[in-house]
C-alpha positions in Angstrom: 12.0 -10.2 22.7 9.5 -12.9 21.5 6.7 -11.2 23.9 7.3 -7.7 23.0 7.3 -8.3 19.0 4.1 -9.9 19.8 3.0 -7.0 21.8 3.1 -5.0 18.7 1.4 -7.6 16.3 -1.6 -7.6 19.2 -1.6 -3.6 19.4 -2.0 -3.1 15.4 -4.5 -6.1 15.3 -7.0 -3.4 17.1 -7.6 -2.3 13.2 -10.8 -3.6 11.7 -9.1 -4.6 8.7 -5.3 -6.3 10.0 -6.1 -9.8 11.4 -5.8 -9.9 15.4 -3.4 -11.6 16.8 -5.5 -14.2 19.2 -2.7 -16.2 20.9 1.4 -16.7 20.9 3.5 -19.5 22.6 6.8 -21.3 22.0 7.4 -24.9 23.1 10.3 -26.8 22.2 12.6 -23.7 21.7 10.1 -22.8 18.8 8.0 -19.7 18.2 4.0 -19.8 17.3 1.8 -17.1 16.6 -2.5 -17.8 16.4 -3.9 -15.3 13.9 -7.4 -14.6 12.8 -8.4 -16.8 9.4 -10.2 -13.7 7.2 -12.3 -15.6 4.9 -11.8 -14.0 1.1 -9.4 -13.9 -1.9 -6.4 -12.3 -2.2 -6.0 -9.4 -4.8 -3.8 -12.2 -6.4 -7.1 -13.4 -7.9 -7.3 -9.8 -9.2 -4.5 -8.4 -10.1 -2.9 -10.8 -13.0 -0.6 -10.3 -15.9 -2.6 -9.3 -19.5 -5.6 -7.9 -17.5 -4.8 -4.3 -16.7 -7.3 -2.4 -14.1 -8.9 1.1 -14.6 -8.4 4.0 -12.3 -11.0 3.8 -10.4 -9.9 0.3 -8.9 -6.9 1.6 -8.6 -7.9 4.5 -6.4 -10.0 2.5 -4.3 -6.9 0.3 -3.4 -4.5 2.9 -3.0 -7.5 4.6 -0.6 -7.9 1.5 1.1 -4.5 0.0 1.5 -2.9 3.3 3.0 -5.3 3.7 5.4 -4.8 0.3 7.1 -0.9 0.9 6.3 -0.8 4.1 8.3 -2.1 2.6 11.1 0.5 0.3 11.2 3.2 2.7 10.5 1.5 4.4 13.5 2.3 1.9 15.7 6.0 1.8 14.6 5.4 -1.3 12.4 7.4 -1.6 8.9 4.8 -4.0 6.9 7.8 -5.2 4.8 5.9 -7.3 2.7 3.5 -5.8 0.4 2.5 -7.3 -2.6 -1.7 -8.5 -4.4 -0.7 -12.0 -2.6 -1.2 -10.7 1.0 -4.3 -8.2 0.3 -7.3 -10.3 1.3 -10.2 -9.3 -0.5 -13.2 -10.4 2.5 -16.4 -11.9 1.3 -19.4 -10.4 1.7 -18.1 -6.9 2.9 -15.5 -6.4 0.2 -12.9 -4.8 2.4 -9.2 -5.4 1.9 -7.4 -6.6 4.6 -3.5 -6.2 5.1 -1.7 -9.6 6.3 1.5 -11.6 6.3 3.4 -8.6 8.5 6.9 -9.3 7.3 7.5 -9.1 11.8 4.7 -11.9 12.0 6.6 -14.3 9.1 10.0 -14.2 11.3 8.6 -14.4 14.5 6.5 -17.8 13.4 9.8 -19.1 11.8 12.1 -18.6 15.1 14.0 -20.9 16.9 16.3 -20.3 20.1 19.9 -20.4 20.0 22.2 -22.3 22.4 22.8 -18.9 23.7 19.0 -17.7 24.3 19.2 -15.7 21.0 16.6 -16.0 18.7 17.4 -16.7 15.2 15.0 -16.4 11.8 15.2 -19.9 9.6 13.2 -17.9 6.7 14.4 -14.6 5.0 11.7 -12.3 3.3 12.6 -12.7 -0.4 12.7 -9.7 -2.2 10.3 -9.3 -5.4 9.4 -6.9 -7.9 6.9 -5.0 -5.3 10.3 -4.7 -2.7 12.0 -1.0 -2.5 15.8 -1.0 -3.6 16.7 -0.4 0.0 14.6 -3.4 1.7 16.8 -5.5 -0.8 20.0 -4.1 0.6 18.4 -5.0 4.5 17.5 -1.2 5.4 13.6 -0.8 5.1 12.1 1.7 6.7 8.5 3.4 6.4 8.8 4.4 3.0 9.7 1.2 2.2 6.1 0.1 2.0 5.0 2.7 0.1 7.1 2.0 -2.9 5.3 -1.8 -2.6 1.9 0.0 -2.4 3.0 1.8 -5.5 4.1 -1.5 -7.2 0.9 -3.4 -6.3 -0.7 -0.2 -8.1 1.2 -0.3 -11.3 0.6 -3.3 -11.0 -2.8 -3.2 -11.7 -3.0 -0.8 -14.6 -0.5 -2.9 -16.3 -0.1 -5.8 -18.5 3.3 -7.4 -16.9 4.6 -8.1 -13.5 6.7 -5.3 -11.8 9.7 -7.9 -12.1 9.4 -7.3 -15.7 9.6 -3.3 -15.9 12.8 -1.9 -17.0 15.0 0.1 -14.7 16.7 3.5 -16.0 20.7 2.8 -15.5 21.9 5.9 -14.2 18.2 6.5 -12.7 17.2 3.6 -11.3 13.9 4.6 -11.8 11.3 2.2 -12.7 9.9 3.0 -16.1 6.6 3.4 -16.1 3.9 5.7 -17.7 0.4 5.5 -18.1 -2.0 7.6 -20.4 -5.2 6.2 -19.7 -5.0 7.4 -16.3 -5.2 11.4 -14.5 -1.7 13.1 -14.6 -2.1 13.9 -11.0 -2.6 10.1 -10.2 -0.1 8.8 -12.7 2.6 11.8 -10.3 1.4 10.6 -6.9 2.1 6.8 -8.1 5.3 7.8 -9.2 6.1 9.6 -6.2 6.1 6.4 -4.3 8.2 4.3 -6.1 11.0 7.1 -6.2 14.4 5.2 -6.0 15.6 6.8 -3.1 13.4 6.4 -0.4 14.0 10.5 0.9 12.1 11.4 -2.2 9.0 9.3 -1.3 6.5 10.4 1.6 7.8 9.5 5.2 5.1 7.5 6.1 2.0 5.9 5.3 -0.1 9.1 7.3 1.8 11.5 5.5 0.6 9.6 1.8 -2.8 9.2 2.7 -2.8 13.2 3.1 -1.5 13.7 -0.1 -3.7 11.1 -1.9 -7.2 12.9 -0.6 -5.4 16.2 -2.2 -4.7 14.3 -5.2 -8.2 13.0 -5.5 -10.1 16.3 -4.4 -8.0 18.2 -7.4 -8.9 15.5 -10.0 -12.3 15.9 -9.1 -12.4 20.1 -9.7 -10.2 19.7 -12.5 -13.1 17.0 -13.8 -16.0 19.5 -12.6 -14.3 22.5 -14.6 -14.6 20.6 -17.7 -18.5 20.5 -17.4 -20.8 22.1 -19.7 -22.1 25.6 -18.0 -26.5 25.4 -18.0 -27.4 28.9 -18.0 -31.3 28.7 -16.8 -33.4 30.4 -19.5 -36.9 32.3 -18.7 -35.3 35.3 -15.9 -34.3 38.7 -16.8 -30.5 38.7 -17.0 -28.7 41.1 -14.4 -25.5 43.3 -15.7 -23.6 45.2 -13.6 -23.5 48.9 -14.5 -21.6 51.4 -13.5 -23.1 55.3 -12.3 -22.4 57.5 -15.0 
C-alpha cells in the first residue's frame, strides 16, 4: 500500500509546478518520503488578515492554482489540504507551487501495526479553508475547490475564513464583495457552495468555467469602451431602391 500511494505522489510530481517525489523507504516499521525543497515563500507571506488583495491577484491565483490542481485531480489525487500556507511562491520565476498533498502528510507520518497494517499518527486538522464534508471524513474532488475558493476570499478580505459567519439554515459562508466583477464574485461562490453536488466536479471542470468567466469580464469591460469614429472619410448609409 506504502509503494502504490507513493506511485501516485511520483506520477503527479511529473507537473512542473508539484514538487517530485525523489525517493521513499521505511526502516524500522516507519514510513519516509524525500521530496524536492522549492526555494520561495508561501502565499502565507501574502495573504494576511487587514491587507485585502485586488482582483487581479486574485485571478492570477485562482488561474494558477486550478491548473496545477487539475492535474492532480487527473491523476485521481484529492489535495485535501489547501490553504496560503502550502502555496509556495518560487523565487525568481514567481510560479506557485502546490505542496503538502494531504496523501504525502499521512504517508510520512505511518507506522506498521503488529498486524502489517499501516496506521496514520497525525490527522489533517480541519481549518477555515476545509469543505464541510472533509470535516465529516468524506472529501472528494470538490473538496479542494471549496479550499481554493477560501484561499480566494481569503485574499480580497480583511479576516481569516475561520472568522466568516455561517447562514444557520444555509450553511452558506457569508461573503460578498463589491470591489470585485459580479461574474468573479459568482464563480467564487460557486466553489464554496455547502454541498459539494453544487460545486464543479473537479478541478478540469473549474478551470473551464474560470476561462469563460474571464473571457466574459473581458467583453463586458470592452463594451463599456468609448466608440472612435475616424473623422476625414465620406460616411456610407445604406439606402434602399426606390
Amino acid at each position: 500500500m506504502f509503494r502504490q500511494d507513493a506511485s501516485v505522489l511520483e506520477q503527479i510530481g511529473n507537473h512542473s509546478r508539484i514538487p517530485k517525489l525523489l525517493a521513499y523507504f521505511n526502516q524500522g516499521n516507519k514510513f519516509y518520503l524525500a521530496q524536492e525543497l522549492i526555494q520561495g515563500h508561501s502565499l502565507r507571506q501574502e495573504i494576511r488578515d487587514g491587507k485585502p488583495l485586488d482582483e487581479g491577484y486574485v485571478t492570477k491565483l485562482l488561474k494558477d492554482v486550478l491548473s496545477v490542481l487539475a492535474w492532480a485531480h487527473q491523476h485521481r489525487t484529492i489535495h485535501r489540504n489547501i490553504e496560503p500556507a502550502h502555496l509556495i511562491r518560487q523565487t525568481g520565476s514567481g510560479d506557485i507551487f502546490l505542496i503538502d498533498f494531504g496523501r504525502a502528510k499521512e504517508l510520512s507520518n505511518s507506522q506498521i501495526d503488529n498486524n502489517g497494517r499501516r496506521k496514520t499518527k497525525v490527522r489533517l486538522r480541519p481549518s477555515g479553508y476545509t469543505a464541510p464534508e472533509q470535516v465529516k471524513g468524506k472529501p472528494c474532488y470538490a473538496s479542494d475547490l471549496y479550499s481554493v475558493g477560501m484561499v480566494a476570499i481569503a485574499a480580497l478580505s480583511e479576516i481569516h475564513p475561520r472568522k466568516l459567519k455561517i447562514h444557520p439554515l444555509t450553511r452558506q459562508v457569508q461573503w460578498a464583495n463589491e470591489t470585485i466583477s459580479p461574474a468573479l464574485e459568482t464563480f467564487i461562490k460557486r466553489l464554496i457552495e455547502p454541498n459539494p453536488k453544487h460545486r464543479y466536479p473537479t478541478a478540469g471542470d473549474a478551470l473551464k468555467a474560470f476561462d469563460r468567466t474571464m473571457t466574459g469580464i473581458r467583453v463586458a469591460q470592452d463594451s463599456q469602451l468609448p466608440t472612435h469614429v475616424a473623422a476625414g472619410g465620406r460616411l456610407l448609409v445604406d439606402t434602399i431602391p426606390a
